[in-house]
C-alpha positions in Angstrom: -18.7 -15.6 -32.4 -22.1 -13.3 -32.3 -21.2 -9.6 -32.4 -23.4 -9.7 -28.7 -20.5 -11.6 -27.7 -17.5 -9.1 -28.9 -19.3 -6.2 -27.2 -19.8 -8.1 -24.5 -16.2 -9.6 -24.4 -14.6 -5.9 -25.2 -16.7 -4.1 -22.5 -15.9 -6.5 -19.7 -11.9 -5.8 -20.3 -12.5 -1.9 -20.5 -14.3 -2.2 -16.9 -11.6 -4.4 -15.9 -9.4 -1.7 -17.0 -11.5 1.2 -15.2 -11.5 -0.9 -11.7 -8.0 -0.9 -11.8 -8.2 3.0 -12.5 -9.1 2.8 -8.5 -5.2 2.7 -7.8 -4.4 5.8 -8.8 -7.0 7.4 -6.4 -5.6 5.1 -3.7 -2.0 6.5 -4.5 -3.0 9.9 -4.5 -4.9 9.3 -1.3 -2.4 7.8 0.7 -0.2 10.1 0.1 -2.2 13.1 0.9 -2.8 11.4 4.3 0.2 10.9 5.1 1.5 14.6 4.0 -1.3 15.5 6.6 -0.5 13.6 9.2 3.5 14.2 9.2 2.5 18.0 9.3 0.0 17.6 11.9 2.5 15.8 14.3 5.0 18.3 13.3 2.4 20.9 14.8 1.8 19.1 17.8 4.1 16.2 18.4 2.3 15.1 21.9 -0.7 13.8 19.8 1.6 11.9 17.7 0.3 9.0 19.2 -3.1 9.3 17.9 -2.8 10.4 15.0 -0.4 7.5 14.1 -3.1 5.5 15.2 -5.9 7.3 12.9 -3.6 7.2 10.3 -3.1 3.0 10.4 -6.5 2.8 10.2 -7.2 5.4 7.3 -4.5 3.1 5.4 -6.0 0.3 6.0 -9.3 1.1 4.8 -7.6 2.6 1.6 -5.9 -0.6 1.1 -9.1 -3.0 1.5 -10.2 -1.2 -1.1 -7.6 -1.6 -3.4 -8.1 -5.4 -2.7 -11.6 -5.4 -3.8 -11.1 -3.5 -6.7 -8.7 -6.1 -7.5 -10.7 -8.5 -7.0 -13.6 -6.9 -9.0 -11.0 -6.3 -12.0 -10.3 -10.0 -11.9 -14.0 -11.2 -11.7 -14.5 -9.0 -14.8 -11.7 -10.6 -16.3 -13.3 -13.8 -16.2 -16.8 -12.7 -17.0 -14.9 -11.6 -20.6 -12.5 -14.8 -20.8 -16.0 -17.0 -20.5 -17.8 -14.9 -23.2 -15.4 -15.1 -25.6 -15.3 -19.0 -25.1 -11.7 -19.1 -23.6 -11.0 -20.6 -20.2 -10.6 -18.9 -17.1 
């Protein structure tokens, strides 16, 4: 295997790692928006209603991006199994 190849094999797996790095910011995130919005229904508990509702939303957008940094973490994967002539 050409030494092209190894960097190429090794740098796929550390941006695979790096994409995945996306969850903590997604932990961190949701819980920060939930923090907020259990205190801001504590303030105001009529308009616990919508923001429930603007909170659902908020955590669903954080979570389709967790899936598609999966997803890019596993394409990377296979970018690196292919140039290091292993199966994917």
């Amino acid at each position: 295997m050409s030494t092209l190849k190894k960097i190429s094999c090794g740098l796929c797996c550390i941006s695979a790692g790096l994409a995945m790095l996306a969850y903590i910011g997604l932990g961190l995130g949701l819980g920060t928006m939930t923090a907020a919005a259990v205190e801001a229904i504590g303030r105001n508990p009529e308009a616990a209603m919508s923001v429930i509702i603007a909170l659902i939303i908020g955590v669903i957008a954080i979570l389709i991006l967790g899936v598609l940094a999966f997803i890019v973490a596993k394409k990377l994967i296979c970018v690196a199994k292919r140039s290091c002539d292993s199966d994917c």
